[in-house]
Structure formats: C-alpha cells, structure tokens
N, C-alpha and C positions, 0 to 999 in steps of 0.2 A: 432830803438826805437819807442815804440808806440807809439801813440798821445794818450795827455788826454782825460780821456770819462766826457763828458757835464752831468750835474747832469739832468735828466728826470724830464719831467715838473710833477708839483704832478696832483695827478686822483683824486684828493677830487670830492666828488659827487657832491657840491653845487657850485663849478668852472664848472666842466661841462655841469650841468644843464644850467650855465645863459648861460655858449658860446653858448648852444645850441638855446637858447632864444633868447639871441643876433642876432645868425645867422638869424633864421628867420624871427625876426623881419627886419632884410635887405631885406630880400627875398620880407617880404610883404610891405615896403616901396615902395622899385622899384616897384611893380605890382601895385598897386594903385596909383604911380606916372604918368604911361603910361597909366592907365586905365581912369584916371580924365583928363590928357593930350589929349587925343583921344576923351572922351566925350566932351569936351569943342571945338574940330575943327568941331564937330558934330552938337551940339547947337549951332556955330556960323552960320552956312548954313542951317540952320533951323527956324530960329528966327520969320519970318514972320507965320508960323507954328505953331509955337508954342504961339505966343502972339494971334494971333485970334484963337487958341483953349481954350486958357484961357479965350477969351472975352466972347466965345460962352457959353462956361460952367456955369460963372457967372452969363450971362443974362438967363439960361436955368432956374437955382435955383431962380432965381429973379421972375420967369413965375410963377415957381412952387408954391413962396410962394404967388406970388399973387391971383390964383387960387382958391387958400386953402381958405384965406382971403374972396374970394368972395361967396366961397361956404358956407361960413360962417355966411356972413352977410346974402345968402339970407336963412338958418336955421332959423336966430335970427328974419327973419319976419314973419315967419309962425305963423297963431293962436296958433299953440301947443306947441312951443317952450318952453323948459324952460332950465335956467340956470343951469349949474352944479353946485352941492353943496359938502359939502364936503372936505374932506381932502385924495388928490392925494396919493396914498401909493409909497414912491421911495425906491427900493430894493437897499440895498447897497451891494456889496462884501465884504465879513465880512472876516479882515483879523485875523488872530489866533493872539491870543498876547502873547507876551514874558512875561517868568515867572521873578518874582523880582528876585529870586535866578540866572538865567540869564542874567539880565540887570546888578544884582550888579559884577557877575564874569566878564562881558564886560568892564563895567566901571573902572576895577580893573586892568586885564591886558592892557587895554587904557594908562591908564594913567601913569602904570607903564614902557611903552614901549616910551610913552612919555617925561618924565624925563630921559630915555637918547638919546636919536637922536632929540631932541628940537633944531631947529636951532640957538638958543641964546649961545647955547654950545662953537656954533662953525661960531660963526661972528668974529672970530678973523685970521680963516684957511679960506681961499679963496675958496682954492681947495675942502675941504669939504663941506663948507654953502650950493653947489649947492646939492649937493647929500642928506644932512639932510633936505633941503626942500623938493625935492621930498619925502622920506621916509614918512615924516609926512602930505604930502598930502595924498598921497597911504593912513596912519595910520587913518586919520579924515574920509578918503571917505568910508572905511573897517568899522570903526566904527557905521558910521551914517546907512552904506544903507548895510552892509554884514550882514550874522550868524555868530553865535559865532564860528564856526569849522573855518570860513575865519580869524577871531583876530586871534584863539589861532595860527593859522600857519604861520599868519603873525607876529604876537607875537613872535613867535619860529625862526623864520627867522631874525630876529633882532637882537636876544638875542645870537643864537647858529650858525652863520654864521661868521667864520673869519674874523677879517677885514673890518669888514662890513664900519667902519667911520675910521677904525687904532684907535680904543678906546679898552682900555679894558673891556669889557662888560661880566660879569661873565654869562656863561651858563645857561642856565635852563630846567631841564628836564620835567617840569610839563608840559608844551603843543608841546612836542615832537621835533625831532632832528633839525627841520627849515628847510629840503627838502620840507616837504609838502607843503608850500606854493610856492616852486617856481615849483614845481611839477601841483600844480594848475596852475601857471603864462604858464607853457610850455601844458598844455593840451586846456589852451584857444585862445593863440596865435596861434594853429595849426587850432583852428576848423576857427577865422579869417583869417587865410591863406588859408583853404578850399573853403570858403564864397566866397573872391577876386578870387579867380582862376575859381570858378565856376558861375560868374557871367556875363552876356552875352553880355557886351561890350568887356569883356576879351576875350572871349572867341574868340570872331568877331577878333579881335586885335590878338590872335594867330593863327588862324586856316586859315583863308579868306589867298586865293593869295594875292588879293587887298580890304584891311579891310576897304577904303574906298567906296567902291561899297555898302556895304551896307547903305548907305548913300537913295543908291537910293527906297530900299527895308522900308525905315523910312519916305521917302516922299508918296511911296504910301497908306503908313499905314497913315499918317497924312491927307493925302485927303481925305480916303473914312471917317474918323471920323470926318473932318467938314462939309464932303458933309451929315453926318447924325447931327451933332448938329445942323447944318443951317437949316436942314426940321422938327426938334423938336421947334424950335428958331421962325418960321417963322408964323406971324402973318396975319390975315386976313384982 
C-alpha cells in the first residue's frame, strides 16, 4: 500500500521572495553580529588610542581656528583694511520638485493603503497589531522620504500579496502584482549583505589565522598618527 503523498508547499512568487529575504536577512544579522562583536574587543584594547587621537584632533582644529582669528585681527589693523560688504551669495542644491499631479497620486494611494493595515484595525488581534505596525511604519517612512514608483509597489504589495494581515483586501491591479516591492526589498538587502561581507573588519574576522593579530597592525597605525598630530599640536 502506498503512503499518502503530502500536498507540495505552494511556489507563489511573493512566498518565495520574502523566504528568500528572510534568509538573508539571517545571513546579514549573524555577520554584523560578529563583526560589531570583534570591533568592540578591538576598541576595548585600544582606548587609550583612541581617546588621545581624539584630543589631538580637537586641539588641532582648536589651533586652526585660532590662527585664522589672529590672521584676522591682524588684517583688521592695517590702514587698508576694509570691511566686507555685501550680501554672501550661498549656493543651494536645488532639489527638482514634485509635480501636484504626483503628490496628489502619492497622497492618494497613501492613504488608501492606509485605511486598511491601520493598526487600530487590529488592537483587538494581538498576533496581527505587531505586523500592521511595522506595515505602516515601512507605509509613513515610503511616503515621506520614497518616489512614487517606491508607494505604488509598496502599495501593490499590501493590496495584492496573500494574507498579508489574514484580511480580505480586494486586489488591485493599477500599481502592479506586489512582487515589485519585495523585488526591491531583496535587491537591497543583497547589496547590505555585499557592504557587511566586504567590509574590513569582516574580512580581518574571516581570513586572518589569528584575526586578533591585527590588533597589532591598528596599534601601529595609531602611533604613527599621534606621533604626527602631537608635531602639528605642538606649540612653541
């Protein structure tokens, strides 16, 4: 007699996408857990180092500005001296602005994606409250500081993603199937998984026999840079 065959987990795209998202969000949790772990036995044996680099620094900019100051005053004694006049011209970065016809379609699916994953929904489901908060942090923070291609996919992601709170939330095909935003969610998490793995405490922390040896390799780099602030530093 054969054994029953187990129903196959479903292949929906936007299930596999977040496992996928999931996963590496693990991945870069633990790296940045042993990475910050390792930094911190690092800066503990450093400390002395590190506080008189800082001192050095500060008193360096401290010289600097008084310098400036004195080169200043003695300007302001010269017979020739004159005051500047005038109005200083400050360049700004002129950022593009959003057309109305865009703020209003932002404001629109805003608010609409808002009215249903609102945590007031669902202060009654325990299990849910935690998830419709996050939702609507993600939905405020996408709003304020995204483009509008970031709403509508997040929009779409909301609206057209299973299950999303166990609500019924009727589909909507105007801002597309709701992969694209986790499609975004998984192409950004990869390049911060890049970022961690390529970063040179990491890497010290993989590669080194003894990743504390470079310990030693950090002392001598911190010596020759206050044996140079201390002769920038140092007064007559």
């Amino acid at each position: 007699m054969s054994e029953p065959q187990l129903p196959s987990p479903p292949n929906d795209p936007a299930i596999l996408l977040q496992e996928e998202i999931n996963k590496i969000q693990q991945e870069l949790t633990g790296i940045n857990e042993k990475t910050t772990a390792f930094e911190n036995i690092l800066r503990s044996k450093l400390e002395d180092e590190l506080i008189e680099e800082q001192e050095l620094i500060i008193l360096y900019k401290q010289q600097k500005k008084a310098k400036k100051e004195k080169r200043l005053a003695q300007k302001r004694r010269g017979k020739n001296y004159k005051e500047p006049t005038g109005i200083k011209t400050v360049h700004k970065t002129s950022v593009p602005e959003k057309s109305p016809k865009e703020q209003e379609q932002k404001k629109r699916l805003y608010r609409e994606a808002m009215l249903q994953v609102h945590p007031d929904k669902f202060s009654m489901q325990s299990d849910k409250l935690d998830m419709a908060t996050q939702i609507t942090t993600k939905l405020i923070e996408i709003y304020r500081s995204g483009d509008l291609a970031s709403l509508e996919a997040y929009h779409a992601h909301i609206f057209n993603t299973p299950n999303l709170l166990g609500t019924n939330i009727t589909p909507k095909a105007e801002t597309g199937s709701g992969l694209a935003y986790l499609q975004m969610e998984l192409k950004n998490i990869k390049e911060e998984l890049d970022l961690a793995k390529n970063k040179y405490t990491y890497k010290v922390l993989m590669e080194y026999d003894n990743p504390m040896s470079f310990l030693d390799e950090l002392k001598a780099y911190y010596k020759d840079r206050i044996k140079k602030l201390r002769k920038r530093t140092r007064t007559k």
